[in-house]
N, C-alpha and C positions, 0 to 999 in steps of 0.2 A: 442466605441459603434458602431460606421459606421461599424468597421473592421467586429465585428462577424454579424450585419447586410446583408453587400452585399461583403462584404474582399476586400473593397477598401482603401486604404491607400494614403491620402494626403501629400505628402513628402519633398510641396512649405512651407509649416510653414504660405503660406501668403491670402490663399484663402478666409479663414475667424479665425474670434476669437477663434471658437471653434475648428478648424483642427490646428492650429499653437499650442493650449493648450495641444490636445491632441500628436502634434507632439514630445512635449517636455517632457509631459512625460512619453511617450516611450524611451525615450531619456536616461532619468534615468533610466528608468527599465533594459536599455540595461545594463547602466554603472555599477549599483549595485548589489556589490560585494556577494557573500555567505558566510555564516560560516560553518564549518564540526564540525563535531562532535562526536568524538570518545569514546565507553566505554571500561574501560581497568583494569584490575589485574594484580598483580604481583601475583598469587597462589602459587606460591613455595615459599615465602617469610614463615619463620620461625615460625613469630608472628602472619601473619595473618591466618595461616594452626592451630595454637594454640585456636585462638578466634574461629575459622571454627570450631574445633573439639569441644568446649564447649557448643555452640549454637544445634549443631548436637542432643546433649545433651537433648535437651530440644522440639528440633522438633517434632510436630507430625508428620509429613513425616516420618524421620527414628526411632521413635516408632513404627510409623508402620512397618516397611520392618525388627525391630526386631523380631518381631513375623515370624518365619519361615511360620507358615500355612495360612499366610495373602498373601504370595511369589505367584505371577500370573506368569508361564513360558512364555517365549514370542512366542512361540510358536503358544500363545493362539491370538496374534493378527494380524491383518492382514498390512503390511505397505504399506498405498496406496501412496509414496511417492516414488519415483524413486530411485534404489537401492545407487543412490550418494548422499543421506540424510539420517541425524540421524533420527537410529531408534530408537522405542520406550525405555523408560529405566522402566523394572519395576521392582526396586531390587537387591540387590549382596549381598550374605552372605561374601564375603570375602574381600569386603572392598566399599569407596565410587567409584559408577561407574561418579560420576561426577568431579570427580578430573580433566580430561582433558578438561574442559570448561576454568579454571582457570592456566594453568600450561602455567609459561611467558616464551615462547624461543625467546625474541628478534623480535615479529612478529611486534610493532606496530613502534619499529624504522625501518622498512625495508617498512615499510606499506607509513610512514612520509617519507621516502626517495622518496617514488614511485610517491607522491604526488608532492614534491621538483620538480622532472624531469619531469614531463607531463603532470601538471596543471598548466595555465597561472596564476602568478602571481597577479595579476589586478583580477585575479578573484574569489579569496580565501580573506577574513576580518580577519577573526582569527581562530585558531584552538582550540577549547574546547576539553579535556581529560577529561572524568568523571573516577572517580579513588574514592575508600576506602580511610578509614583510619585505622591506628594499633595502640597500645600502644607505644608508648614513654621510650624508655628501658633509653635515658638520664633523664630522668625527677628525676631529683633528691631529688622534693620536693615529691613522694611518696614515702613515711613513713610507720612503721607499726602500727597498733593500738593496742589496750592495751592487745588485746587477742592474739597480737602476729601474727596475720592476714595480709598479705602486700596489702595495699590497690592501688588503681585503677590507672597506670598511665594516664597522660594523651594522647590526641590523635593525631597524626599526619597522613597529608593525603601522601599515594606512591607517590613516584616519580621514575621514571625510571632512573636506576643507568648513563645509559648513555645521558641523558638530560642536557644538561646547561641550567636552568631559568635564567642565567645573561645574557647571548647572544641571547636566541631567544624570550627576550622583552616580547610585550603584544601579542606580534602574535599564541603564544599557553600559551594557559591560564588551569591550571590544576584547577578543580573546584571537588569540595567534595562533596559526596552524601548530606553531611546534609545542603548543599546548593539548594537543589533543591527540598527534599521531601517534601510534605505540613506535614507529621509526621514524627517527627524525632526518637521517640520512636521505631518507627522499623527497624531501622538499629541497626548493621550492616546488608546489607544485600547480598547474596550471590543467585541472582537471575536474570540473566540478562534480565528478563522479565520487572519484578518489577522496575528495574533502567532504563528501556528504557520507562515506563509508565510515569514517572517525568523528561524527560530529556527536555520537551519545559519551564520547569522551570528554564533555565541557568540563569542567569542576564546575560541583553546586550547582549542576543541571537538574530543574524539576522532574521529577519520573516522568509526566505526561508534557509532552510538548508541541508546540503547533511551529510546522517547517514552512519556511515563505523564502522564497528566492525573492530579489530586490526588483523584479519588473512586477510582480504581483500584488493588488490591493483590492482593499476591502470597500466598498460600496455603497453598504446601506447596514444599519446597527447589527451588531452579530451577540451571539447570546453561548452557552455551555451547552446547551441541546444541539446549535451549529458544528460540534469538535467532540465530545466526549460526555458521556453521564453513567451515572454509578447506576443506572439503572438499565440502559440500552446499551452501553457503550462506548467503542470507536464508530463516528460516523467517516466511513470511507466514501469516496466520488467515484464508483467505475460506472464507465462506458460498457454497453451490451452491443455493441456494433465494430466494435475493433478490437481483435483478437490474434494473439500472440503465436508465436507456430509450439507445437508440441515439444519435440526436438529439435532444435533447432542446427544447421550444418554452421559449425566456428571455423573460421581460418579461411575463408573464401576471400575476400578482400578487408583491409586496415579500413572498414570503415568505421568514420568516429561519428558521424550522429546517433541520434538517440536508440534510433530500431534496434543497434545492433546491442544495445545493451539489456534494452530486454527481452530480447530472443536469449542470449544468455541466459538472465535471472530466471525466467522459465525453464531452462533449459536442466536450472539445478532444483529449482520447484518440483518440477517433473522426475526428475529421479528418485526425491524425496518422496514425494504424497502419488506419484503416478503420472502419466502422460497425457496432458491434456492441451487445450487453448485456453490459455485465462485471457480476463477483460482487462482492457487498459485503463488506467488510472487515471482521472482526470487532472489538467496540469494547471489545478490552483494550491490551494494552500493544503497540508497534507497533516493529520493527526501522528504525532512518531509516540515510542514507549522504550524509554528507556531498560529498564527488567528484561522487555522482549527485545532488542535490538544485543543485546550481553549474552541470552539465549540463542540466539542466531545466529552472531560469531563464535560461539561455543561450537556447535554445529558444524559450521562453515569457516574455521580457522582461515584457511589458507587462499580462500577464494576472496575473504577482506585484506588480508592481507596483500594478495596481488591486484586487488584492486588498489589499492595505497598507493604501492608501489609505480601507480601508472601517472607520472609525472605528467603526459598528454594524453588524453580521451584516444582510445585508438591501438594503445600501445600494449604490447603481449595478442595480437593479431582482436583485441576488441573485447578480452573476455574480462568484463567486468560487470559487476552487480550496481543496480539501479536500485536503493536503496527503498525510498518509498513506495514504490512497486512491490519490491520485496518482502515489506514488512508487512503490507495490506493482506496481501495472499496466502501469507505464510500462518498467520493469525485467521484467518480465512479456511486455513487447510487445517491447523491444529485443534479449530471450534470443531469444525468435521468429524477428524478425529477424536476426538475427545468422546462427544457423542456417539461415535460407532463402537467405540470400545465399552463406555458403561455397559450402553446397553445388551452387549454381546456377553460381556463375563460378570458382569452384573447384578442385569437384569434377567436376561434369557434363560441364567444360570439359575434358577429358585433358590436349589437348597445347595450352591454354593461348593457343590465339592471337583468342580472343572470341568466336571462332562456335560454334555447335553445326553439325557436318557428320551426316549420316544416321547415321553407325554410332554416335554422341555420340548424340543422338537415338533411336534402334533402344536404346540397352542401358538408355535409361531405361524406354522403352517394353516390355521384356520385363521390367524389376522390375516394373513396373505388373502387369505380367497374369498375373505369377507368383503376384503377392500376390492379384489378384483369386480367382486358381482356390483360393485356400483358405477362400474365403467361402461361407457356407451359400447354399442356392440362393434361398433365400428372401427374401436380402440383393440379390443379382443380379437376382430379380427384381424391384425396387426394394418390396418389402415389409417395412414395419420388424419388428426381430425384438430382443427383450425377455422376458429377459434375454440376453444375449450369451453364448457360449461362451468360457472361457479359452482362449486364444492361447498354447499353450507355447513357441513359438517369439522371442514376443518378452522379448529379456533387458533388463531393467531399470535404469534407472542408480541405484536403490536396490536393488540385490539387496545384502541383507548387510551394509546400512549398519552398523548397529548395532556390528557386530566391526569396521569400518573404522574407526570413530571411533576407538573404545577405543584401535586398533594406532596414533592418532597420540596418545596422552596425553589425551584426552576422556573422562574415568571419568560412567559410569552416564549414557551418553550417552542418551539421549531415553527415560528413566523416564516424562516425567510428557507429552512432547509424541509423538505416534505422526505419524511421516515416511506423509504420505500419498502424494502424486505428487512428482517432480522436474519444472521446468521443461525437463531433461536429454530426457527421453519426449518432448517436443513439446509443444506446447500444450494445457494441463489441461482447456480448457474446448471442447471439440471440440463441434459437437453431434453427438448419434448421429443414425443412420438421414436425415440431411439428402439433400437431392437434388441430387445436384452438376452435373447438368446444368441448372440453371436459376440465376440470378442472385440473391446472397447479398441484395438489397433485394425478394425476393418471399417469403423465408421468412417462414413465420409465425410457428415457434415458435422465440424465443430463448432458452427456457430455459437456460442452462448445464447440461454435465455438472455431477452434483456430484464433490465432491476426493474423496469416498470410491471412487469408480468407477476403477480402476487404468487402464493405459494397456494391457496384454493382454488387456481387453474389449472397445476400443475397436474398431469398424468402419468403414469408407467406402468406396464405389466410385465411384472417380478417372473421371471422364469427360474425358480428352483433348483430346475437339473441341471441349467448351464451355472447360476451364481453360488450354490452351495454343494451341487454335485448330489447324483443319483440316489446314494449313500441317505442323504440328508433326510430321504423320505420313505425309507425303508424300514421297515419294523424289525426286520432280521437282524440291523443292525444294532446291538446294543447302546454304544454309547459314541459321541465325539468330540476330542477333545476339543476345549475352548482356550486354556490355559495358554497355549503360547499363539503369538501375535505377529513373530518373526517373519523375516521371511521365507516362502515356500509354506506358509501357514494358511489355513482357509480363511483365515481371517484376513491375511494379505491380500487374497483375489479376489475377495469382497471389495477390501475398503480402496485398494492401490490397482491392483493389477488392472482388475475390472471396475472402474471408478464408477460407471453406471449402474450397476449391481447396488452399490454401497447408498449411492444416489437416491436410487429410487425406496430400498429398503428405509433408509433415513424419515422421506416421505412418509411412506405408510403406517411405520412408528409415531411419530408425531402428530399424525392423521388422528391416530384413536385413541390420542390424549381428551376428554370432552371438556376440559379448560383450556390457558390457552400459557400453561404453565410445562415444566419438562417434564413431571412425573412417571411418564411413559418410557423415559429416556434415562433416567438417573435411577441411582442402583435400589434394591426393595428395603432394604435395612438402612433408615437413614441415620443411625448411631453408630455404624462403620468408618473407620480408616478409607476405605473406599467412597463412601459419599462423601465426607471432607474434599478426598482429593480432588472429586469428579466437579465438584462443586468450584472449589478453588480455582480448577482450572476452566470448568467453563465462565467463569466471572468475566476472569483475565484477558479469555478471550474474547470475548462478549462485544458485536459488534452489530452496525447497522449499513443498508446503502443509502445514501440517502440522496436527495437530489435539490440542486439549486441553479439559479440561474445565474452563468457565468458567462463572459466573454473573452475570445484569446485573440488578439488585434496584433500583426507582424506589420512592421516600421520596413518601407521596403524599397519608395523612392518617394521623394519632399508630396507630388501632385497625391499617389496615390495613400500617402504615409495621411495627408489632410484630409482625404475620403475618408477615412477609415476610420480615424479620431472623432468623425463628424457625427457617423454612424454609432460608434462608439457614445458620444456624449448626448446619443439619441436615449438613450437605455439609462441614461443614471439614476430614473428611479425606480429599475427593475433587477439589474444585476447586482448580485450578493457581492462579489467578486470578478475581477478583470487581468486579464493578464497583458501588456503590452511588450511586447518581444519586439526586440532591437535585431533586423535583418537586412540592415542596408547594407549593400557592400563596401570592399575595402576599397573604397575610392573618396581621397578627399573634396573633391569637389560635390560627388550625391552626397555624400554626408554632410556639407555645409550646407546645400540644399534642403536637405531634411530637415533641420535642426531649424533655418530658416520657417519652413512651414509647418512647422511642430511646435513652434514658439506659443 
């Protein structure tokens, strides 16, 4: 609690009761281990392309895409995703275009190798495979029935032909989907959505886990300052360049690539914390939390659940949640939160009895105008100004990350990931130069800042009358409540409605902290029920953006699949992480091709 207080760190063990408690355990936070967690197919496998084709059968998905005049050309959409992402899929008369999500070449032992050589030991629990199951061709107890019918064998879960489970013990543990679904009735399922929605249902799953689909590996030594620390946090990967729609329009077309799934997850992000464009997640390996993922289907019952439920990517017209996206953001929007609330009924509140009385009022209203007078004028006069002047004034809740790790046992802490923003600064994606007297549903431009752009460049000028209303600055007015937070509460069109408002206010709070700790933010009484919680919870949330060099390489035909690789094996001693995506089509012969010059 001191740390995010004033980021002091007691490192005698002996100063008092409470620094030596907390010294210890930091201690364990350091020491304990992660589990990874990998989803994985064998798609070429005989039996389960057999089961595949029966269900297919039965899909409303590709009932639809039977009907030719239901067929959307892609033409018709726009891919706001950077041409190194799948694009949308809507249909193939001439076979399944999703055969290459499933098709095994050996990626996730080469994937488990990369881990082997440049993950510490000490810092890996166990390894979880979530893996299908197929019928049982030995099963010798099914028989046929009287009508001569062969009835059902039973089910056994894949294993990778080159695995030995005698030798590598309990440190990879393959776990079967009907392990984890709360319904088992909808398997099999063939959805990497849908399986990634149940996957904090492992048994004996670590709290903290690092998520790796089987074409993704690691490249060069990775470290705990790379994935999580007890003192920064989640290190998240977003993109400042590709951005989500607000609201997004559902039911327009069954498309099953990826866009359509997070147009959705924002779509319920945005109902929750407000209407925005969030940044897309980078698609290497992904920090998950269990605690928060249980909090989140808490929340959102029904929308994991029929994510589940979606036996093909696509199905229920696309409205399913994109898990890691989801859970980035959401942690994202809760840290936010968190902080707009201390300090609103908290902090703002002195003496605590739920009003703001004028002089509560008045001393917010001179931070405001304090912070205004050191704006360019150019700013003031609402004219955007690009690039921004550094802000020496505002200290950092990364100043000097680097030596704090080390000081708790973190060696060569973030070598290979550079700490771009903390969640700690306020909200990363602010936009610049916005106009805060007008209503966050008239802006035009939602680009996001990008995570490169620090929080001592950022600008705003807090308009008052429009984010706290007339009232707010009025001496006639007695008092205003702060007590409820609901909605239709002014605290709502602060933090949600008008997410700019909150935005910027967040800003100028943490601006006039003169350490680089939360004090400014966290509530005045720190031997309160309230500061525990506020505390508790901004811990929990506690995250970074951080940035690394990655590559994302699509396998597309054998000539250009060998450029690509070539290109690729230019970089091996600079990329953290690489992603090689399997996109050849479903044609036997390019695909023996490929495999040919991919050798």
């Amino acid at each position: 609690m001191r740390w995010l207080y004033d980021q002091e760190l007691d490192l005698t063990k002996g100063s008092t009761a409470a620094a030596a408690a907390a010294a210890r355990s930091r201690e364990e936070e350091v020491a304990r281990p992660f589990d990874i967690v990998y989803t994985w197919v064998n798609g070429t496998d005989p039996l389960l392309r057999q089961v595949k084709e029966r269900y297919k059968e039965t899909s409303p998905l590709f009932l639809y895409f039977k009907n030719s005049s239901n067929l959307v050309p892609p033409s018709k959409y726009h891919n706001r995703l950077s041409p190194n992402h799948e694009p949308p899929v809507v249909g193939n008369r001439s076979g399944d275009q999703t055969i290459h999500r499933f098709r095994d070449n050996n990626e996730l032992k080469y994937s488990l190798r990369s881990i082997a050589q440049y993950v510490p030991k000490d810092m890996v629990n166990r390894i979880h495979i979530l893996t299908t199951e197929v019928p049982d061709t030995n099963d010798r107890n099914a028989a046929s029935d009287s009508a001569g019918q062969e009835q059902e064998h039973k089910l056994v879960g894949q294993v990778p032909h080159w695995l030995d489970l005698n030798k590598v013990g309990d440190k990879i543990r393959l776990v079967k989907h009907r392990e984890i679904f709360d319904d088992a009735s909808v398997l099999p399922s063939f959805n990497s959505l849908s399986i990634e929605s149940q996957m904090h249902h492992i048994p004996d799953l670590a709290d903290t886990f690092i998520y790796f689909n089987d074409d993704i590996f690691v490249g060069l030594p990775v470290g705990k300052a790379d994935f999580w620390t007890p003192l920064y946090g989640f290190v998240f990967h977003l993109t400042g360049t590709v951005v989500d729609p607000a609201i997004p329009k559902i039911g327009t077309s069954p498309n099953v690539g990826e866009w359509q799934s997070l147009q959705y997850t924002n779509y319920l992000l945005s109902k929750q914390f407000g209407a925005r464009h969030r940044a897309y997640i980078s698609h290497i390996v992904h920090i998950m939390n269990v605690p928060i993922l249980e909090e989140m289907q808490a929340i959102w019952p029904e929308e994991f659940d029929k994510t589940a439920s979606h036996r093909f990517r696509g199905e229920g017209e696309a409205q399913e949640i994109n898990l890691a996206y989801f859970m980035a953001h959401y942690v994202i929007e809760r840290l936010r939160e968190t902080q707009l609330t201390s300090f609103w009924k908290y902090r703002l509140d002195k003496n605590q009895d739920g009003k703001l009385d004028w002089s509560e009022r008045e001393a917010l209203i001179r931070m405001i105008e304090e912070y205004h007078a050191t704006l360019p004028r150019e700013l003031i006069a609402k004219k955007k100004l690009f690039p921004s002047p550094i802000d020496p004034t505002f200290q950092s809740f990364l100043k000097g990350y680097e030596k704090k790790l080390e000081s708790i046992g973190i060696p060569g802490a973030s070598k290979q990931t550079i700490y771009d923003q903390s969640g700690m600064d306020g909200y990363p994606f602010m936009i610049r130069g916005v106009d805060l007297s007008k209503s966050s549903s008239s802006i035009r431009s939602f680009q996001p800042t990008s995570p490169k752009i620090t929080a001592s460049v950022r600008q705003c000028l807090f308009d008052i009358d429009f984010c706290l209303g007339p009232e707010f600055r009025s001496q006639n007015v007695t008092t205003i409540d702060v007590r409820s937070t609901g909605k239709g509460s002014l605290f709502e069109r602060l933090a949600f409605t008008e997410y700019h408002c909150g935005d910027c206010l967040l800003h100028i709070v943490r601006r006039s902290n003169p350490t680089p700790g939360m004090s400014t933010v966290m509530p005045l009484d720190r031997r309160s029920l309230a500061y525990a919680k506020v505390a508790g919870d901004m811990s929990k949330y506690n995250y970074v953006i951080g940035r690394s060099q990655f590559s994302f390489v699509q396998l597309t035909t054998g000539d250009k699949s060998e450029t690509s690789l070539r290109k690729l094996w230019a970089r091996n001693e600079t990329d953290l992480y690489f992603c090689v995506n399997d996109d050849v089509p479903d044609s036997p012969s390019i695909a023996k091709r490929t495999d040919k010059k991919t050798a």
